[in-house]
N, C-alpha and C positions, 0 to 999 in steps of 0.2 A: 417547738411546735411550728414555727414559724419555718425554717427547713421541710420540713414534712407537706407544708402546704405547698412549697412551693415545686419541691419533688414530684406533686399529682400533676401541676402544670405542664411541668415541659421535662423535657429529659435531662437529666442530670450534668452530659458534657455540653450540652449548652451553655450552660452558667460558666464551664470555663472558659466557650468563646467568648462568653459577653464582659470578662471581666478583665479590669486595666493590666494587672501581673498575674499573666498565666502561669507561669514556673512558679509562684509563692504560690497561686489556688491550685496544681497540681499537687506540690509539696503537704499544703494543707491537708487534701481529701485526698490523697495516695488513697488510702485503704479501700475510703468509700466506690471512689471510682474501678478498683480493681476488683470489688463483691458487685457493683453495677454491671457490669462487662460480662464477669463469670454469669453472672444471673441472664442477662440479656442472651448471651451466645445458647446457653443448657436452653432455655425455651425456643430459639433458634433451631436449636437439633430437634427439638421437640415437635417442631413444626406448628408453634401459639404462636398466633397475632399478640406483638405486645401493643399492638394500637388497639385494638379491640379489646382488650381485657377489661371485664364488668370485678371491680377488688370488692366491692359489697358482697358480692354474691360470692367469690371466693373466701370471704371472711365468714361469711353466713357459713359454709359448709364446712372450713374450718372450725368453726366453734360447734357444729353438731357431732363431726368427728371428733374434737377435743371429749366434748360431754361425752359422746357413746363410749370413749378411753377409757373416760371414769368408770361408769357403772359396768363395763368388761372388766377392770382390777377389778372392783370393788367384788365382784361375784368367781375371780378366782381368787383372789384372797380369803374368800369364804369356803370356797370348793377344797383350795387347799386347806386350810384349818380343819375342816371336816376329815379330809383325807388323813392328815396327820393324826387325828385320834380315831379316826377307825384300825389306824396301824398301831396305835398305842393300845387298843381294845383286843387288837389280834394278836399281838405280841402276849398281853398278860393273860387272854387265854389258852392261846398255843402252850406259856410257861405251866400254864395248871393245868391242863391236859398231861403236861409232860410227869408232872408230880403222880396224878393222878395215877398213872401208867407205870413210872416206879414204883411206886407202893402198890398196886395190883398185883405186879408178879414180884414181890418183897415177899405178900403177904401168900403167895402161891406157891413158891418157894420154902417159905417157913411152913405152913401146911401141908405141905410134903415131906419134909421133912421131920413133922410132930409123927405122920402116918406111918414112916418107915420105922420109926424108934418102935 
């Protein structure tokens, strides 16, 4: 937690100015510093001020995008379920239609054939 505060502070390659062995705090946060960098440059191209950046309110609309994610699954996962049993509904009566339709000319055929005798 204590990291994270101090992240909001100041910029991240500062702390490795400010500290006694560079090479063991580069070593250490390799990673972090190399997702700092990439993150910093992408907003860079992006043309955001990272000195102005309000993370509240980026977080605020994050979480209303997050929420709205939900209730979009939630409502195709419903959409499809519904979908899937109207295809299950169309299927079993396309199959009894089909029935249907061979025994209609079974039975139209055998009445034809009762006629000719």
């Amino acid at each position: 937690m204590k990291k994270y505060w101090l992240r909001q502070d100041r910029d991240i390659t500062e702390y490795r100015l400010l500290s006694k062995d560079k090479n063991r705090y580069l070593r250490q946060h390799e990673t972090e510093l190399i997702l700092y960098d990439g993150a910093e440059n992408m907003l860079k191209r992006l043309e955001i001020d990272t000195k102005n950046l309000d993370i509240e309110k980026l977080r605020s609309d994050y979480n209303a995008l997050c929420s709205k994610k939900q209730a979009l699954q939630k409502t195709y996962k419903s959409a499809e379920k519904e979908a899937a049993d109207l295809n299950r509904k169309l299927d079993n009566l396309n199959q009894y239609l089909d029935r249907n339709l061979e025994q209609q000319t079974a039975d139209k055929n055998i009445g034809k054939n009762t006629q000719s005798l």
